[in-house]
C-alpha positions in Angstrom: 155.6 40.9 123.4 158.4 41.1 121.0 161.5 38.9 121.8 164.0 41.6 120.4 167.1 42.6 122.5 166.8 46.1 123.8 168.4 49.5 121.8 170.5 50.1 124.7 171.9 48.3 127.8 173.6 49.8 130.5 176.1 48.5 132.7 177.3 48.8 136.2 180.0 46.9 137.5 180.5 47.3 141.5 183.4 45.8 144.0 185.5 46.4 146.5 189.1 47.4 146.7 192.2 45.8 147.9 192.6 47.1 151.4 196.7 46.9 150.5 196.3 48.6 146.7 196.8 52.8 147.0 193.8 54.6 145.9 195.7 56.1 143.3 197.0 52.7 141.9 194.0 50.7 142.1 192.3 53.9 140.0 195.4 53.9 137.3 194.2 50.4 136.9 190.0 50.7 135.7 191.2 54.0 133.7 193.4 52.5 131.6 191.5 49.3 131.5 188.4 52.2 130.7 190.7 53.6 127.9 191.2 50.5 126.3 187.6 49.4 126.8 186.6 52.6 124.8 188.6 52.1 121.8 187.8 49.0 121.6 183.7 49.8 121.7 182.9 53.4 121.4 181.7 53.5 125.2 182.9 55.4 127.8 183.0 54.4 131.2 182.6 56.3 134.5 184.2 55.9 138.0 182.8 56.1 141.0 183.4 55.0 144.8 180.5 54.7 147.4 179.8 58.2 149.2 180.3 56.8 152.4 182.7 53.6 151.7 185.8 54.7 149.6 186.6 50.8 148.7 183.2 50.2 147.5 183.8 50.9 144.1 181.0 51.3 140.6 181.9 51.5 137.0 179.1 52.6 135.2 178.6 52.1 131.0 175.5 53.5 130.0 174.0 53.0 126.3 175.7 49.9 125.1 174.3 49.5 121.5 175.7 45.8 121.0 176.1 44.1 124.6 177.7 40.7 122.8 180.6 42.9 121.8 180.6 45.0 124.9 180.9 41.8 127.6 183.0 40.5 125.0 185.5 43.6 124.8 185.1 44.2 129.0 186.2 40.5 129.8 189.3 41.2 127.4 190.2 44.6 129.0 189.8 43.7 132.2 191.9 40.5 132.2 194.5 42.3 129.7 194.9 44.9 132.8 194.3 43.0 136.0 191.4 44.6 137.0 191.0 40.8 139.2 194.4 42.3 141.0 192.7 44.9 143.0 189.6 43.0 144.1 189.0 42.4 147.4 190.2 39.0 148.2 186.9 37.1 149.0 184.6 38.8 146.9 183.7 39.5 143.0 183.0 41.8 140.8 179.5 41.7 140.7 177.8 43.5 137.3 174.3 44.3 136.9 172.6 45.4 133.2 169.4 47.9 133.2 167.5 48.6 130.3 165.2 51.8 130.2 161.5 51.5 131.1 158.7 50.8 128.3 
């Protein structure tokens, strides 16, 4: 067993929503905090809210060559836009990382 890092990482970031931030404000929000995140790193984020819970949102990142740079880069972004501001007061955004299967 090898103790390199992985060749890609992929990110999801879930939480919920404000129950007093619009929909359409609390989106304007991650997509410009998504745009920035982008030039900044190359990687292109996805939005998505729960099928059956539209506060429950995900952002997803999927093949993340250089993760230092990425949680770096997403820390930045997101404080730079207020990404905290829309968060359900009382909970977090939680992230989780996935790497594909040997």
């Amino acid at each position: 067993m090898t103790s390199e890092a992985p060749a890609c990482v992929h990110y999801y970031v879930y939480y919920r929503v404000r129950a007093d931030v619009s929909h359409e404000d609390a989106e304007a929000t991650v997509r410009a905090m998504q745009a920035a995140l982008e030039r900044r790193t190359g990687v292109a984020g996805r939005l998505m809210e729960r099928r059956d819970d539209a506060v429950t949102w995900m952002e997803a990142y999927e093949g993340v060559a250089d993760p230092q740079a990425f949680e770096t880069a997403l820390r930045i972004e997101t404080e730079t836009h207020g990404v905290a501001g829309i968060v359900e007061p009382g909970s977090a955004r939680h992230t989780e990382r996935f790497v594909e299967c040997a």
